[in-house]
N, C-alpha and C positions, 0 to 999 in steps of 0.2 A: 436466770429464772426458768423453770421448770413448770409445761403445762399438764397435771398430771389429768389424767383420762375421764374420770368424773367430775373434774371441775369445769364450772359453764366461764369462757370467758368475756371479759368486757374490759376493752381498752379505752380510759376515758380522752387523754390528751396527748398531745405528741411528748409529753415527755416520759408520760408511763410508757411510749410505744417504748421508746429506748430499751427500757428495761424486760424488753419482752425479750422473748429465745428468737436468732436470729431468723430462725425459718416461718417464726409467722410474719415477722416483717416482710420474709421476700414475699411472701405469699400478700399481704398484703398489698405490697408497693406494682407486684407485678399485676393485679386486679385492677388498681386506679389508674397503671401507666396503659392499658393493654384498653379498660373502658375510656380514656379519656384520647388518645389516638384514636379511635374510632369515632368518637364524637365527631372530631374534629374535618375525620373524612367524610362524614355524615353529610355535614356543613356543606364540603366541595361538593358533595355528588349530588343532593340540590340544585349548588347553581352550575357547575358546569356542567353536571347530564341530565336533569330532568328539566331544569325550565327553559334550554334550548327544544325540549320536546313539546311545552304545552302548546296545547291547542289556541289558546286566547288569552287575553290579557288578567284575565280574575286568577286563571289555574299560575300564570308567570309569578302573580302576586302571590297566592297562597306557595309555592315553591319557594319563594322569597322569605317569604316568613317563618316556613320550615329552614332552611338554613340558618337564619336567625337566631332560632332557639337551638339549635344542633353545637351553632360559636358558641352559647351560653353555658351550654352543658360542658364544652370542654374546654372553659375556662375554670367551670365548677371543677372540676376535676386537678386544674391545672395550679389553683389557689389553695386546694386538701393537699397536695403534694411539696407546692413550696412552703408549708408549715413544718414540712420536715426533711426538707433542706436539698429536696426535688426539682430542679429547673426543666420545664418542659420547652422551651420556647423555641428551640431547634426545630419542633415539630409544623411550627407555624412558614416554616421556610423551606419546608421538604414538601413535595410532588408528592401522591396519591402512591405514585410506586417504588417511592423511596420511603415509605414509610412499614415498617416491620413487623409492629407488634398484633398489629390487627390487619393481618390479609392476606387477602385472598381476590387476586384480579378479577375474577369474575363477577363478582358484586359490582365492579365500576364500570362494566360492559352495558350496561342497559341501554336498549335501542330503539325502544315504542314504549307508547304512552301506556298499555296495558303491563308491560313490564316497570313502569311506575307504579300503576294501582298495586299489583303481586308484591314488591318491594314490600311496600310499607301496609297494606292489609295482613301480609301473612309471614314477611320476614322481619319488618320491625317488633312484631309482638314474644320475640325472642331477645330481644334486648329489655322491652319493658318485665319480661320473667326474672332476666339477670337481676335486671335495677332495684324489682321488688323486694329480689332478696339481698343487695348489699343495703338497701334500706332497714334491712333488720341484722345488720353484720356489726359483729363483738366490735371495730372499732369505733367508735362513737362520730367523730367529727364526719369522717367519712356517709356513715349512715343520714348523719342527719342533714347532711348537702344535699343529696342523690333525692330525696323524698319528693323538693322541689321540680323533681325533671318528670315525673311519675305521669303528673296531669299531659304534660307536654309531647309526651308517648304516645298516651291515647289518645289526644288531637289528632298525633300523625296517622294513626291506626285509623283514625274514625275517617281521615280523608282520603285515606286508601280503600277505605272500603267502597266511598262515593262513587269513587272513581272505576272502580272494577264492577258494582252493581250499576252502573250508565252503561259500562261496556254490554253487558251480560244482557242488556236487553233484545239483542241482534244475535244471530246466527255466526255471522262475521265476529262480531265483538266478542263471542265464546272460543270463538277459534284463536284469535288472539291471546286472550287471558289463557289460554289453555296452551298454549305455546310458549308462553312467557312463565307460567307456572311449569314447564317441562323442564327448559334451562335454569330455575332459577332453583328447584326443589331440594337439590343435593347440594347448591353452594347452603342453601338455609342449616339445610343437616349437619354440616361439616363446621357449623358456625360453634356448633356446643360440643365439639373436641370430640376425645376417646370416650365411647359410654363408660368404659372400666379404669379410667384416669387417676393415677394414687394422688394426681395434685387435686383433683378437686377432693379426693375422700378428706385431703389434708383439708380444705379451706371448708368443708364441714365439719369437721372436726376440732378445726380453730374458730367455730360462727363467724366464717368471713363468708360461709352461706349456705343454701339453707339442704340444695340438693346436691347432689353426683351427677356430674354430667350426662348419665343417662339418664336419670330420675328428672332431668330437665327435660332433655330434647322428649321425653315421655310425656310432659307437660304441656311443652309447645304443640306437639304432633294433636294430645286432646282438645285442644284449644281452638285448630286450625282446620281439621280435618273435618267439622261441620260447617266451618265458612265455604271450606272448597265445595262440598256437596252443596250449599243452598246458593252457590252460583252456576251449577249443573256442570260444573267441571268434575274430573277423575282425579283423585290423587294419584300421583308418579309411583313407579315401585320406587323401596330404600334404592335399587341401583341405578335407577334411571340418570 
């Protein structure tokens, strides 16, 4: 089967996936294998680096909860794939650094609590960009899993921000987040690949979504770059 150039596609079930041309499959399969790995670290970096950080028992719990929905999500992901004949479950037995598809060590380094709030105010909202647009991606089942995780993003988002406007009330607590936002600026960046990537033109091109890697990270950066200012922080240069 042949996708020609002005046809919009939509793939309703796994067994139309079959009959699609092999490269939007990889393109697909490697999208859910690549978000649902990450999830799944998500979950770990939770509970084994932020809720050894919290301050008291409410922030351990809300940590808790957040990795919660992190398993939830990558089991969503993990049930869309065994529909088509995908076994993730090796991932449930590999370490953080044995794990491939999504990493990058520096994200698992966070080492203060202000490097929590950065995390998830201004690095999680690059996943909920992804997510919005495989929620609107040509494969159907896929999309309409993902929808459910949508809310669950901006909880974490909304708790990051908590957490980082408590900091920001202090002089100290600026210096911190502005510390934590230095190191963590370029791992955020490098999260949304090559701006000029012919794989994402492909997974626009096949509506498995919606922008090109750099039309994202352009998204993220609009998004983010007013929170950083109304915390009286500096955005990093791209090199920092």
């Amino acid at each position: 089967m042949e996708i020609l150039d002005d046809e919009e596609v939509v793939v309703r079930t796994p067994e139309e996936l079959k009959r699609m041309p092999r490269a939007y499959q990889k393109a697909l399969i490697s999208q859910i294998m690549i978000n649902t790995e990450g999830e799944l670290s998500g979950g770990d970096d939770y509970t084994m680096m932020f809720l050894p950080l919290a301050p008291n028992a409410e922030e351990r719990q809300v940590c808790a909860e957040r990795a919660a929905e992190e398993y939830d999500h990558y089991k969503i992901g993990k049930r869309v794939l065994a529909e088509i004949g995908i076994d993730t479950s090796h991932m449930e037995s590999q370490t953080i650094e044995e794990r491939r598809l999504f990493a990058d060590k520096r994200l698992h380094q966070c080492t203060t609590w202000a490097e929590r709030g950065i995390y998830s105010y201004i690095g999680e909202e690059s996943a909920l960009i992804m997510i919005k647009e495989f929620a609107q991606g040509s494969y159907k089942p896929w999309a309409d899993a993902v929808r459910t995780i949508i809310l669950d993003e901006k909880i974490h988002i909304a708790h990051g921000a908590r957490v980082c406007r408590n900091l920001a009330t202090t002089d100290e607590g600026r210096e911190q987040l502005q510390a934590a936002l230095d190191r963590l600026w370029p791992v955020f960046r490098d999260l949304f690949g090559t701006p000029e990537s012919e794989r994402s033109k492909r997974a626009v091109r096949y509506g498995l979504r919606r922008t090109t890697n750099g039309e994202a990270l352009q998204q993220w950066e609009d998004t983010v770059v007013p929170r950083i200012h109304a915390l009286g922080l500096v955005v990093p240069s791209a090199g920092t």
